[in-house]
DOMIMAR-311063 format. One record per residue (C-alpha): residue number from 0; x, y, z; residue in three letters. Coordinates in steps of 0.05 Angstrom, whole numbers. Example, Ala and Ser with C-alpha at 12.3 -4.5 7.8 and 13.67 -1.06 7.14 Angstrom:
! residues 2
<0; <246; -90; 156>; 'ALA'>;
<1; <273; -21; 143>; 'SER'>;
***
This chain:
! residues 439
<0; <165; 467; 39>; 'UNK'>;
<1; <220; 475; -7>; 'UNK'>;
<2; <216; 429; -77>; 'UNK'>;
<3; <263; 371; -97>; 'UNK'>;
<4; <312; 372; -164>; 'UNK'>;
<5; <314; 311; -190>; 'UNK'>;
<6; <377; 259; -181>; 'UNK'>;
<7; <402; 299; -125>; 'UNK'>;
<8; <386; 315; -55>; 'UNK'>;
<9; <319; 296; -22>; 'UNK'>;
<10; <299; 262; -77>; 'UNK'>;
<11; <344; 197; -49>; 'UNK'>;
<12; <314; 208; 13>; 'UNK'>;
<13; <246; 205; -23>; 'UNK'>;
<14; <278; 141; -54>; 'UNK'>;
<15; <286; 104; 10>; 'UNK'>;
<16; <219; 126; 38>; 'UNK'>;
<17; <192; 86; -27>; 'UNK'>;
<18; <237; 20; -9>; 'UNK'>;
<19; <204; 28; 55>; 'UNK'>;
<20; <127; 26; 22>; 'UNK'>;
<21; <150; -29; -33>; 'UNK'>;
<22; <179; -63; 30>; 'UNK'>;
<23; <107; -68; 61>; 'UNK'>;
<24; <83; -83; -3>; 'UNK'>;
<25; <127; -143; -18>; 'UNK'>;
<26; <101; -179; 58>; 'UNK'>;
<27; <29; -175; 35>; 'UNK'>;
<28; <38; -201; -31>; 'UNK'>;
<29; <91; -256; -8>; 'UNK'>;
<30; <41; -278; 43>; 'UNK'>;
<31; <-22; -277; -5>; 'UNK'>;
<32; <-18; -361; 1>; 'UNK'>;
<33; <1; -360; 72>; 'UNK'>;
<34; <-67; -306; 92>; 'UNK'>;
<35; <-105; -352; 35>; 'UNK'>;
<36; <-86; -424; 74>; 'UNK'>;
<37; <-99; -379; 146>; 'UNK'>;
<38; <-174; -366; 114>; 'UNK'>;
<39; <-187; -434; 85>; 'UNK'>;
<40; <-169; -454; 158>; 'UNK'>;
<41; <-210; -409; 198>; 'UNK'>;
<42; <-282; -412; 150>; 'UNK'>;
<43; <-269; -481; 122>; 'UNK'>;
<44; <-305; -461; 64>; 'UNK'>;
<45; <-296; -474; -8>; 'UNK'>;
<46; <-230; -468; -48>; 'UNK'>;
<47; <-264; -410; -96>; 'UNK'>;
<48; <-301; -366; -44>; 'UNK'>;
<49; <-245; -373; -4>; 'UNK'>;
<50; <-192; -349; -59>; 'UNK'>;
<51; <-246; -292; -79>; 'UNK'>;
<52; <-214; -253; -11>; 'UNK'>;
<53; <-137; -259; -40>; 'UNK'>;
<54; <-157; -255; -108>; 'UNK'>;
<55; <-196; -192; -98>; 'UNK'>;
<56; <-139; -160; -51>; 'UNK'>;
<57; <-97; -175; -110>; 'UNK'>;
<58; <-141; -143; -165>; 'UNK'>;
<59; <-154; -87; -128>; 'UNK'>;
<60; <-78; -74; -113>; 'UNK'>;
<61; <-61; -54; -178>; 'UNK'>;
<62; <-131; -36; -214>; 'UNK'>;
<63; <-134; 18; -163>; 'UNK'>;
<64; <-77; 51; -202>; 'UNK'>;
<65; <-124; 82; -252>; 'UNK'>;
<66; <-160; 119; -188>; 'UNK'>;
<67; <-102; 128; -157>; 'UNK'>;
<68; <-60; 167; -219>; 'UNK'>;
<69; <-121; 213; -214>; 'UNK'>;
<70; <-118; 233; -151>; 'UNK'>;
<71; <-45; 235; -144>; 'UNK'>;
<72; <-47; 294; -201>; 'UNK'>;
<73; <-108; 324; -159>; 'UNK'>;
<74; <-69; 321; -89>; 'UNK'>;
<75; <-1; 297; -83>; 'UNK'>;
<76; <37; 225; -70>; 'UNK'>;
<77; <41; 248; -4>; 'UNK'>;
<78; <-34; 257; 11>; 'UNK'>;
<79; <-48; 192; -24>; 'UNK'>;
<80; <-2; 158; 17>; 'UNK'>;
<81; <-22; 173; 81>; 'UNK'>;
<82; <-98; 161; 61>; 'UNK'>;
<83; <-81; 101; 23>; 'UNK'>;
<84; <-37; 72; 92>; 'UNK'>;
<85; <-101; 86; 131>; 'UNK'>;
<86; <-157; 49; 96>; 'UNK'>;
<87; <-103; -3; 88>; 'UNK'>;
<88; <-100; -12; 160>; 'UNK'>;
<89; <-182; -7; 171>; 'UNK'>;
<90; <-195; -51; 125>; 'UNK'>;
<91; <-138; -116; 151>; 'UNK'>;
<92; <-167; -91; 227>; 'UNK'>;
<93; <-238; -119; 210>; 'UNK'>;
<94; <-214; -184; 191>; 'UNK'>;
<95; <-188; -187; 268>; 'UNK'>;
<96; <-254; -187; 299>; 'UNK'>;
<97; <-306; -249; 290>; 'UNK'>;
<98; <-342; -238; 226>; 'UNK'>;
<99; <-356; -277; 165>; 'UNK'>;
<100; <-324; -296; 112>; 'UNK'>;
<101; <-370; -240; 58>; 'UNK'>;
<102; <-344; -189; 106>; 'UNK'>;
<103; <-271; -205; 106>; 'UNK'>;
<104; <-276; -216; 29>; 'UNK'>;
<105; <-309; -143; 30>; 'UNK'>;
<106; <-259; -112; 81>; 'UNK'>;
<107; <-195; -149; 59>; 'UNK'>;
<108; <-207; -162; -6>; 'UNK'>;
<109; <-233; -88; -24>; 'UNK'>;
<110; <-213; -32; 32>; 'UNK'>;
<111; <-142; -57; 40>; 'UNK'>;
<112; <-141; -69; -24>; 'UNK'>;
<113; <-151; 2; -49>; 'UNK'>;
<114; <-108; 24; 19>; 'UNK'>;
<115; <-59; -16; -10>; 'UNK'>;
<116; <-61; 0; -94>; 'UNK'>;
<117; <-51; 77; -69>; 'UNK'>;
<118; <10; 64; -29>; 'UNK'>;
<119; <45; 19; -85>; 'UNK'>;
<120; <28; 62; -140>; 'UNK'>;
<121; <44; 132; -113>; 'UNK'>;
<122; <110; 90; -95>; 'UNK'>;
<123; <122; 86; -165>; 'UNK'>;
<124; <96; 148; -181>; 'UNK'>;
<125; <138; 195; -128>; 'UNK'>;
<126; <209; 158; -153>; 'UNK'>;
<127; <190; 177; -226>; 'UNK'>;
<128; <184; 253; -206>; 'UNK'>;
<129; <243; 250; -169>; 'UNK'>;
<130; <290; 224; -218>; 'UNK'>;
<131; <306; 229; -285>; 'UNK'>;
<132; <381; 206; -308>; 'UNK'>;
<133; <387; 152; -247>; 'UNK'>;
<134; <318; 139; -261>; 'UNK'>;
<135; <337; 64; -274>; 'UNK'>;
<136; <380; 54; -218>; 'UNK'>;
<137; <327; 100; -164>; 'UNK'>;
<138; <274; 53; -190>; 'UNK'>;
<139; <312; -17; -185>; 'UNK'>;
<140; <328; -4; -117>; 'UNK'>;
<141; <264; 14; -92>; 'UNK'>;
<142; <219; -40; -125>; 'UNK'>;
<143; <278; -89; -103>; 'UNK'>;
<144; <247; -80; -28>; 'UNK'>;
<145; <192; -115; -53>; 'UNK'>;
<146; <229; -179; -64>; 'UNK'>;
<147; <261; -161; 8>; 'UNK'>;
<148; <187; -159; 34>; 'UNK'>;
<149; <177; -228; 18>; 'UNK'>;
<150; <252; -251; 38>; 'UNK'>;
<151; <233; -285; 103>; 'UNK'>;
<152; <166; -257; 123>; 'UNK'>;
<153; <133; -326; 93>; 'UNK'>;
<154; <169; -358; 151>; 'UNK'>;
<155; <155; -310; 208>; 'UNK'>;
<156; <80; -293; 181>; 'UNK'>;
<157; <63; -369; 192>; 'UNK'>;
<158; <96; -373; 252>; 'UNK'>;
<159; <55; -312; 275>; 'UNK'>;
<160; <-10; -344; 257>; 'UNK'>;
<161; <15; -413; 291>; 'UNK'>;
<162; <22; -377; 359>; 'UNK'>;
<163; <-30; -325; 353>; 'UNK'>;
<164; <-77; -356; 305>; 'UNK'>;
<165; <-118; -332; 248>; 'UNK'>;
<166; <-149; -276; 272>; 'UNK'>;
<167; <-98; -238; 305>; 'UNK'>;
<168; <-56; -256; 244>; 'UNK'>;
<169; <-95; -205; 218>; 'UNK'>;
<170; <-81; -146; 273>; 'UNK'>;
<171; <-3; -154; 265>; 'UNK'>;
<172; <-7; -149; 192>; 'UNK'>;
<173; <-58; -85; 204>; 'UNK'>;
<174; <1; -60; 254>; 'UNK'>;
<175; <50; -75; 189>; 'UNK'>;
<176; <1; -31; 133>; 'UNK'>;
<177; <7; 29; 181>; 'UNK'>;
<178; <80; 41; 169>; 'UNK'>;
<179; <68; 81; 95>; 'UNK'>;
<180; <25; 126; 130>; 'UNK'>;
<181; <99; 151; 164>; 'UNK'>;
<182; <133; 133; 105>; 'UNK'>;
<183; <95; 180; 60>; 'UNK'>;
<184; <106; 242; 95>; 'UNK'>;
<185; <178; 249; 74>; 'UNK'>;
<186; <147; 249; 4>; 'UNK'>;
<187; <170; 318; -9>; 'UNK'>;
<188; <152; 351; -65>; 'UNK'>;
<189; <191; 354; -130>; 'UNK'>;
<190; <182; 405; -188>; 'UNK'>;
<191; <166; 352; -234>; 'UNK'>;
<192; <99; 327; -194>; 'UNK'>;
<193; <81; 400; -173>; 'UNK'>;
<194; <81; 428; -240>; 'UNK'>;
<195; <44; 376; -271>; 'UNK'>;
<196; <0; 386; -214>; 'UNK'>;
<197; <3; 466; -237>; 'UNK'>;
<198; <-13; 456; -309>; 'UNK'>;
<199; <-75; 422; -291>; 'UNK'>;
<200; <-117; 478; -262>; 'UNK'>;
<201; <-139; 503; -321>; 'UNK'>;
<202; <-198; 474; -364>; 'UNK'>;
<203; <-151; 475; -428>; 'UNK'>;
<204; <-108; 441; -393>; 'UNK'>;
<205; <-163; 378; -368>; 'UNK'>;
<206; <-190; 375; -437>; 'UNK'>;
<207; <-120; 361; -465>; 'UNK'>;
<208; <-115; 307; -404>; 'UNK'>;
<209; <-167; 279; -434>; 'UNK'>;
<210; <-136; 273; -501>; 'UNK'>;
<211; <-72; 251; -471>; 'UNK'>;
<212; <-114; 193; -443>; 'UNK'>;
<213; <-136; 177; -507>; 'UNK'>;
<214; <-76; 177; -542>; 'UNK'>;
<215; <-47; 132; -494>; 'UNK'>;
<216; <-98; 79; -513>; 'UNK'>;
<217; <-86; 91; -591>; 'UNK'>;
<218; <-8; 69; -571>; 'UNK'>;
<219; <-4; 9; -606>; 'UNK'>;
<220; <68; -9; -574>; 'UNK'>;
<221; <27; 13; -507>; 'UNK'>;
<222; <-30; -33; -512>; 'UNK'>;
<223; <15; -97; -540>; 'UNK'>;
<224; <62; -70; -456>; 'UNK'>;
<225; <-4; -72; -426>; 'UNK'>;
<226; <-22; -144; -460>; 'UNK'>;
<227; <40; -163; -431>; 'UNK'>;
<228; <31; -144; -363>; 'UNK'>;
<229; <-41; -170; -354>; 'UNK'>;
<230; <-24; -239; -382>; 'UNK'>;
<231; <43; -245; -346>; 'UNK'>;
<232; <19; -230; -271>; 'UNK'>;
<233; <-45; -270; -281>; 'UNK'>;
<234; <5; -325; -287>; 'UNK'>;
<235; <51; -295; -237>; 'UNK'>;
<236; <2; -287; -186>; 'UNK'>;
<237; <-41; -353; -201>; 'UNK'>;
<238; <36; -383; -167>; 'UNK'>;
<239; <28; -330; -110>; 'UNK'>;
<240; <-32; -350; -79>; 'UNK'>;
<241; <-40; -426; -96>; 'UNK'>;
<242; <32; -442; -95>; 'UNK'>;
<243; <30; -458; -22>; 'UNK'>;
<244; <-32; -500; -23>; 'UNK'>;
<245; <-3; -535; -82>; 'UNK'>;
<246; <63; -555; -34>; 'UNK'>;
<247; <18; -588; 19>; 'UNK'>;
<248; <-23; -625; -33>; 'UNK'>;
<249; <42; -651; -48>; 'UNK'>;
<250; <45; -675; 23>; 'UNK'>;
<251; <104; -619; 54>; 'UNK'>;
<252; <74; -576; 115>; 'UNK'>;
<253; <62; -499; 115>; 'UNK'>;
<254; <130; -487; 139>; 'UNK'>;
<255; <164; -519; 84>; 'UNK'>;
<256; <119; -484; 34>; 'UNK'>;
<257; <143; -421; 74>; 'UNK'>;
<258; <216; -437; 62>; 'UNK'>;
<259; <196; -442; -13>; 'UNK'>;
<260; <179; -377; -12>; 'UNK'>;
<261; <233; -346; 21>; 'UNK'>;
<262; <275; -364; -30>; 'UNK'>;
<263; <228; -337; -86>; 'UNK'>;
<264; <242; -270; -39>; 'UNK'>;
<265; <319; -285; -51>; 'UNK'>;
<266; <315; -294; -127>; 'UNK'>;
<267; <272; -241; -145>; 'UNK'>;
<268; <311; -189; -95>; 'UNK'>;
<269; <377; -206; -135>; 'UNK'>;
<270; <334; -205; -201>; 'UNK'>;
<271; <306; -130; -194>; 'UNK'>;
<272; <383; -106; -174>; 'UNK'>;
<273; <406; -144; -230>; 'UNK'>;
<274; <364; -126; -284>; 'UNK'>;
<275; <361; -54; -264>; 'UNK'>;
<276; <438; -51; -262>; 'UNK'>;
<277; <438; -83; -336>; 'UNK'>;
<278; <393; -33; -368>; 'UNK'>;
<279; <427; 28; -334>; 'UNK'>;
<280; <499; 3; -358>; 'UNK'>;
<281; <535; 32; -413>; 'UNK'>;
<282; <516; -22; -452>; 'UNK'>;
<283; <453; 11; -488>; 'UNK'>;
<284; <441; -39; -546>; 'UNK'>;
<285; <399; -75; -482>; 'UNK'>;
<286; <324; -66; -502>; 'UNK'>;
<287; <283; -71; -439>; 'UNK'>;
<288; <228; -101; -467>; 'UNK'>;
<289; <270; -155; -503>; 'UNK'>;
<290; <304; -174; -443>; 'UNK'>;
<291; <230; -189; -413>; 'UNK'>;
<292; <216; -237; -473>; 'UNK'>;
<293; <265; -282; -452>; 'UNK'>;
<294; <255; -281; -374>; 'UNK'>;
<295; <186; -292; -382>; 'UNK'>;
<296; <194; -340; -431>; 'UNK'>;
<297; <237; -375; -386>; 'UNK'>;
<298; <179; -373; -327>; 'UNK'>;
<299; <135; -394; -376>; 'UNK'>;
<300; <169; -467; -395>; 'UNK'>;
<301; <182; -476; -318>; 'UNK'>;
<302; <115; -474; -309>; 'UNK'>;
<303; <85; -513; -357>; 'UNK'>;
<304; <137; -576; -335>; 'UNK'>;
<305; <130; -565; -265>; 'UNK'>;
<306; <89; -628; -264>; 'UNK'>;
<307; <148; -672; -291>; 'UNK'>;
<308; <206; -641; -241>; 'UNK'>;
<309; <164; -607; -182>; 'UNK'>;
<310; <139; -689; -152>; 'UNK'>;
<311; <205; -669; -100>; 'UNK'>;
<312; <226; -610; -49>; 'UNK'>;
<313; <287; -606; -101>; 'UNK'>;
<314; <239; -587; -160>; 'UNK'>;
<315; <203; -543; -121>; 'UNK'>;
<316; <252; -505; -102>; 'UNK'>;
<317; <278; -506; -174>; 'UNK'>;
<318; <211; -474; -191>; 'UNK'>;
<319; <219; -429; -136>; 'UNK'>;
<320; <283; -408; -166>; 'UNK'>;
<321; <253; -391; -240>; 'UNK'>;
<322; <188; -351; -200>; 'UNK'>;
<323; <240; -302; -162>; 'UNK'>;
<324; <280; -292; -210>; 'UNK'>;
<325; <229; -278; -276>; 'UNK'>;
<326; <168; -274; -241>; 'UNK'>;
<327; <176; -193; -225>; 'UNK'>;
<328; <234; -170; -270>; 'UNK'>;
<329; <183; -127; -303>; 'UNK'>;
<330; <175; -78; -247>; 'UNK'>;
<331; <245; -50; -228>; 'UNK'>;
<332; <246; -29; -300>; 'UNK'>;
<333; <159; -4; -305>; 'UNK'>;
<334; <174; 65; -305>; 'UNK'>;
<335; <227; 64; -359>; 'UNK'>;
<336; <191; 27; -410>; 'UNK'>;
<337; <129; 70; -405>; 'UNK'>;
<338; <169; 132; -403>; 'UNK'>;
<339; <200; 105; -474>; 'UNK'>;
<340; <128; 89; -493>; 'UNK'>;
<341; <93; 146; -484>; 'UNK'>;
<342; <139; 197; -450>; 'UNK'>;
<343; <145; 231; -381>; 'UNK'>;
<344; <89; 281; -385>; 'UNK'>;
<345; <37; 214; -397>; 'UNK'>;
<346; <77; 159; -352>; 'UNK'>;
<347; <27; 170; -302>; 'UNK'>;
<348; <-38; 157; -330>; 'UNK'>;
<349; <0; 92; -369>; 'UNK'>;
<350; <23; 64; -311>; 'UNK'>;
<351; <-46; 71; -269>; 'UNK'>;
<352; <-75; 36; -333>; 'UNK'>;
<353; <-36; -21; -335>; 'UNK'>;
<354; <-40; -24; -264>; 'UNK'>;
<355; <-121; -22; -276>; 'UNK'>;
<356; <-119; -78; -330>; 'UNK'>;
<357; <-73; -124; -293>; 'UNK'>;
<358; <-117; -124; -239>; 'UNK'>;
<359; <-170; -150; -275>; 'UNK'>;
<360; <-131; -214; -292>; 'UNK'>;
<361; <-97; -222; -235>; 'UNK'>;
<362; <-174; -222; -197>; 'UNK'>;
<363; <-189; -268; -250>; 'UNK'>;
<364; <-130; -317; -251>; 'UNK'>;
<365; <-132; -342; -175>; 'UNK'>;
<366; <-215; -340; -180>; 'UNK'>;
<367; <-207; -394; -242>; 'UNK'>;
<368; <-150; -430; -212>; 'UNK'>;
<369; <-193; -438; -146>; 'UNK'>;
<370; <-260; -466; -186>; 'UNK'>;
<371; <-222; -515; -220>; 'UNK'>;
<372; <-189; -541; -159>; 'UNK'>;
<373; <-261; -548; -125>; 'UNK'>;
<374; <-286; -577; -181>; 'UNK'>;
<375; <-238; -639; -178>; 'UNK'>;
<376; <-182; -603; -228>; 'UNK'>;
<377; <-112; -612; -219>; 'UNK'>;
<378; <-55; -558; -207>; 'UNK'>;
<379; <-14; -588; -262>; 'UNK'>;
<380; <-62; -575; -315>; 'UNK'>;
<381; <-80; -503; -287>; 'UNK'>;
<382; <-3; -489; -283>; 'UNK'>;
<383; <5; -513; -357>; 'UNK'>;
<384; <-55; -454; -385>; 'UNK'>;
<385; <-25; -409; -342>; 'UNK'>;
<386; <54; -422; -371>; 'UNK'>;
<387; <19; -410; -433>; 'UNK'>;
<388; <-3; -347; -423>; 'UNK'>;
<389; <64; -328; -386>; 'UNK'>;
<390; <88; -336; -456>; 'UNK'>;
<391; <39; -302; -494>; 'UNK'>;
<392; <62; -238; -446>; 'UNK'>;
<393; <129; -246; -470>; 'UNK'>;
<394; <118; -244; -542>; 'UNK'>;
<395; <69; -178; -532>; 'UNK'>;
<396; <132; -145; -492>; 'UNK'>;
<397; <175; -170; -551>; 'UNK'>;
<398; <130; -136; -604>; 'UNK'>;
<399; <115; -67; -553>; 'UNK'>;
<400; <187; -60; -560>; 'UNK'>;
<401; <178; -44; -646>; 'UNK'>;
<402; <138; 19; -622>; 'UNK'>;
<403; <187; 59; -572>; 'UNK'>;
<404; <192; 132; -582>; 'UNK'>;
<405; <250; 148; -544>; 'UNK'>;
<406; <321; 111; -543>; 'UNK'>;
<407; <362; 95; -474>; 'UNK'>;
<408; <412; 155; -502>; 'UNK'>;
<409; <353; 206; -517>; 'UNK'>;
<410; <343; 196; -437>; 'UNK'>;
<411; <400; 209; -410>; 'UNK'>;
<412; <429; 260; -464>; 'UNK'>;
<413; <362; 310; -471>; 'UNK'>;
<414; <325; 344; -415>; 'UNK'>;
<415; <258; 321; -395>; 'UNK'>;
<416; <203; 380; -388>; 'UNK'>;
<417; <133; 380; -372>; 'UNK'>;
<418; <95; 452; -370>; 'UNK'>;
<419; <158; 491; -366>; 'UNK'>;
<420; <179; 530; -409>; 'UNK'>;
<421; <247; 490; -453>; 'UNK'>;
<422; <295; 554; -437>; 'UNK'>;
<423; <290; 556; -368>; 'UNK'>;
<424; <328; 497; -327>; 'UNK'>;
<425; <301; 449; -273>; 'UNK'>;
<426; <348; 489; -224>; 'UNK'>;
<427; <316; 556; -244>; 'UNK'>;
<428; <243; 532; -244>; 'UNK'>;
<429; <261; 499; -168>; 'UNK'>;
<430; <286; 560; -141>; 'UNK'>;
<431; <232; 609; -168>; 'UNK'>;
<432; <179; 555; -145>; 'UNK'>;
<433; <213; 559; -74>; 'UNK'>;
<434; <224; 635; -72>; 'UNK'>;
<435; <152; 632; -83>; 'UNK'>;
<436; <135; 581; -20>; 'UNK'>;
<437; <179; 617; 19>; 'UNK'>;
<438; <142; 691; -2>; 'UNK'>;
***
């Protein structure tokens, strides 16, 4: 198996096998309200135990990117893939047959939810060791399949559980989570990933891990991203998974909530390819994290005044608008932000933090929403905290942005080394490492 250069060859291919997994990704988390009104139907149990299955499958998602960083250093993204695709698939499976709602919460909520964190992160993870000067672009394009995940599959998801039913929903989408488990194995790999991979053999090498780690939380402009991230998508996905029940409290049916959706899918699909274009253009006095201030800032005031223009189908799709298009502009431009933050060599371990910490809120966010809502709260009010702390995310992003180490043109104008050795090329190192394979 011969290894990738970066920006050139297989490394597109690896590229597209990514849009595939971030595809996949984008149905599950554009149908979190649509699986979330399909359980409240089948168990007809409370709002808050009920919301405890999505709201777990969502905290899991992403705070299995701390496990998953690990192991993807330990194996490969390949390996994590294909594992990751599996347990995904055991664990939505389950919910097919006739069991409770403690066991779908268990198997949904927690299996698929790891299966699913170790596809989406190693996603992330095998496009930043494939690319270095198109990193921007590689990475736009990829998490913009997402937003393509959640184009129309609302719409077609509830139509699958009108005719099937709620159980079976559960069987196509299992058929759906199997498709990374493919996808992974054209993760080649790239001399980036296997000699960072190399250099961590040796005991020196784990104790200086360790350090890294520890350094990375001693990041102030790190820690102020992080902030950002975890109070943004517990807004974010607060909207995800209550957003349709919200719409039929207003008195619209499922299938108009559905439509809603799909055109969140538009917005944020044109949002990742826009914002991802901006920040690889010549234009460099564009600070990614400045550019987040104001698109979240802009979600933020849509959400706290929802209540005065969302009483109509018009405002809610208004609102619909503002969600697509601000709601995930953060992740087509992840990887370059943490590599200005704390460099290539500790990307990794950032991102499965942040990934980690986000989960927590976003398990949190739903879960509160939920017990308010049971408790005879309203969505307006809950929307309002929520806008709030949609804004408070912006102004951390806004202040990370004081701390970056590296500039847009120290990226694309100096070459990017892990464990090899500063004279010898990316070209060099690729070829010995193959002559090597092939020997």
């Amino acid at each position: 198996m011969k290894l990738t250069s970066p920006d050139k060859g297989w490394s597109w291919m690896v590229m597209v096998a990514a849009s595939g997994v971030m595809f996949v990704q984008g149905i599950f988390i554009g149908t979190l309200g649509i699986v979330h009104l399909s359980l409240l139907d089948r168990y007809q149990d409370s709002n808050l135990k009920t919301a405890l299955a999505g709201s777990i499958f969502a905290c899991m998602n992403t705070a299995g990117g701390i496990i998953t960083s690990v192991m993807v250093e330990r194996y490969s993204c390949r390996v994590v893939t294909v594992t990751g695709s599996l347990l995904f698939t055991i664990g939505l499976v389950v919910c097919a047959f006739p069991v409770s709602l403690n066991v779908v919460i268990f198997s949904y909520g927690i299996l698929a939810g790891i299966g699913s964190s170790m596809t989406n992160t190693a996603a992330y993870f095998v496009v930043g060791y494939n690319f270095k000067l198109r990193q921007n672009v590689a990475s736009g394009i990829a998490t913009s399949w997402i937003a393509l995940g959640g184009l129309f599959i609302p719409t077609v998801i509830e139509m699958i559980r009108e005719f099937y039913g709620n159980r079976m929903l559960f069987m196509i989408l299992g058929g759906i989570s199997l498709q990374p488990c493919f996808l992974g194995c054209m993760y080649f790999p790239s001399y980036l990933e296997e000699s960072r991979k190399h250099s961590a053999v040796t005991e020196n090498k784990k104790r200086q891990k360790d350090s890294n780690w520890l350094s990375i939380m001693k990041n102030p402009g790190f820690i102020c991203f992080a902030g950002c991230l975890c109070f943004t998508q517990l807004g974010v996905f607060v909207m995800y998974l209550h957003f349709p029940n919200y719409v039929t409290t207003m008195g619209f049916t499922v299938i108009e909530a559905s439509y809603l959706l799909n055109v969140r899918g538009i917005c944020a699909f044109v949002s990742r390819l826009l914002i991802s274009s901006l920040v690889n253009s010549s234009n460099h006095n564009v600070q990614e994290t400045t550019l987040l201030f104001g698109t979240f800032t802009f979600l933020a005031l849509a959400s706290m005044l929802l209540s005065l223009y969302g009483t109509s189908f018009g405002g809610l799709l208004i609102y619909c608008v503002f969600l697509g298009l601000y709601g995930d502009s953060v992740f087509s431009i992840l990887n370059i932000i943490n590599i200005k933050l704390v460099g290539l060599q500790q990307f990794a371990a950032a991102t499965g933090i942040e990934f980690a910490a986000m989960g927590i809120c976003i398990f949190i966010g739903p879960s509160f929403v939920g017990n308010v809502i049971d408790e005879g709260g309203t969505y307006d009010l809950c929307f309002v905290i929520t806008g709030m702390l949609i804004m408070l995310g912006g102004l951390l992003s806004l202040i990370s942005g004081v701390f970056e180490t590296s500039t847009v043109e120290d990226l694309h104008h100096k070459n990017i080394h892990t464990d090899i050795d500063m004279d010898t090329s990316s070209e060099e190192y690729v070829d010995n490492a193959n002559t090597q394979l092939t020997i």
